[in-house]
C-alpha positions as CSV (number, residue, x, y, z in Angstrom):
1,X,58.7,49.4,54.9
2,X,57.6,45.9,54.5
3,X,54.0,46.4,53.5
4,X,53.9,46.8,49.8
5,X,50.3,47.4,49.6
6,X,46.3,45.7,50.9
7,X,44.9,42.6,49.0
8,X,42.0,43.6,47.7
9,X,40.0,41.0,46.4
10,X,36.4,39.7,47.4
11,X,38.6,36.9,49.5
12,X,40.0,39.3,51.4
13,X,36.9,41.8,51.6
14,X,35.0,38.8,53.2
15,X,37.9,38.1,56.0
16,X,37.7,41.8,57.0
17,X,33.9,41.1,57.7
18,X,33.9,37.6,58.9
19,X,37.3,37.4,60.9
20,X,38.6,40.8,61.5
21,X,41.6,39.8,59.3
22,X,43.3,42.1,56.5
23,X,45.4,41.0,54.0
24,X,48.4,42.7,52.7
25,X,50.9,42.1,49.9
26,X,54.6,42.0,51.6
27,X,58.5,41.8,50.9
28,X,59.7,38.7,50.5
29,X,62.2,39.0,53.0
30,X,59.6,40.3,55.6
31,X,58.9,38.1,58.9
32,X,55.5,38.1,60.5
33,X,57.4,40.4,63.5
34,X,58.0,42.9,60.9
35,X,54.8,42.9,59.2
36,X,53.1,42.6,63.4
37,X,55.2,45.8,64.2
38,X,54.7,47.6,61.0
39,X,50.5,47.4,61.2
40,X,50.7,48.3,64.8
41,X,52.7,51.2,64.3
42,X,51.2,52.5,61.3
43,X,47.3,51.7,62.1
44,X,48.0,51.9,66.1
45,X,45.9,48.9,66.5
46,X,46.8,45.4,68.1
47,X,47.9,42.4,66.2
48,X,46.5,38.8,67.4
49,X,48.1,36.8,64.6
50,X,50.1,37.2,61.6
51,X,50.1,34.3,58.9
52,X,52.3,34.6,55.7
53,X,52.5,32.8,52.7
54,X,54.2,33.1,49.5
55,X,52.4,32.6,46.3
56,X,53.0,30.8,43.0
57,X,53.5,34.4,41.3
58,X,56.4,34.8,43.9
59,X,54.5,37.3,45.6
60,X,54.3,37.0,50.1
61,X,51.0,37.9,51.5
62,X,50.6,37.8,55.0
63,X,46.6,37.6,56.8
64,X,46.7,40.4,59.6
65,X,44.4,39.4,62.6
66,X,43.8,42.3,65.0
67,X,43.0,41.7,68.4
68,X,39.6,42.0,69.8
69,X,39.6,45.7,70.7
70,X,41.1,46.5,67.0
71,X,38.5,46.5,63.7
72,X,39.9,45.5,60.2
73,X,37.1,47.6,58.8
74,X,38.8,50.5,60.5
75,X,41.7,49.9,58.5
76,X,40.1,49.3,55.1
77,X,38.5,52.2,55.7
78,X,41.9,54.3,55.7
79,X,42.8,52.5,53.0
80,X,40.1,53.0,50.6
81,X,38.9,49.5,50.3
82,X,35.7,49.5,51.6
């Protein structure tokens, strides 16, 4: 498991709505093939983009954008964020 948990902070609740991107806390040593494969398996949605980037905290987030038949909101939604 590489996805440690969502982001949830008005940031990221406003790229759910505005660019059907969800943000997610990941391991360190985690590529964005890792965390690509890991949404699409565990949502069963379609990734069009995976950025990552690792914070001053030492934390990695990586931004999740599905592909146009795929909804974030769908995914916040199973996670409680929205």
């Amino acid at each position: 498991m590489f996805i440690i948990g969502p982001l949830k902070t008005e940031k990221f609740i406003q790229l759910i709505e505005s660019q059907n991107t969800i943000g997610f806390k990941v391991d360190l040593k985690a590529t964005k093939n890792d965390v690509k494969g890991e949404v699409e398996k565990l949502f069963s949605v379609k990734v069009a983009d995976v950025r990552t980037c690792v914070t001053a905290k030492g934390e990695k987030h990586a931004f999740v954008k599905l592909a146009a038949g795929s909804k974030a909101e769908d995914i916040a939604t199973k996670l409680k964020m929205a």
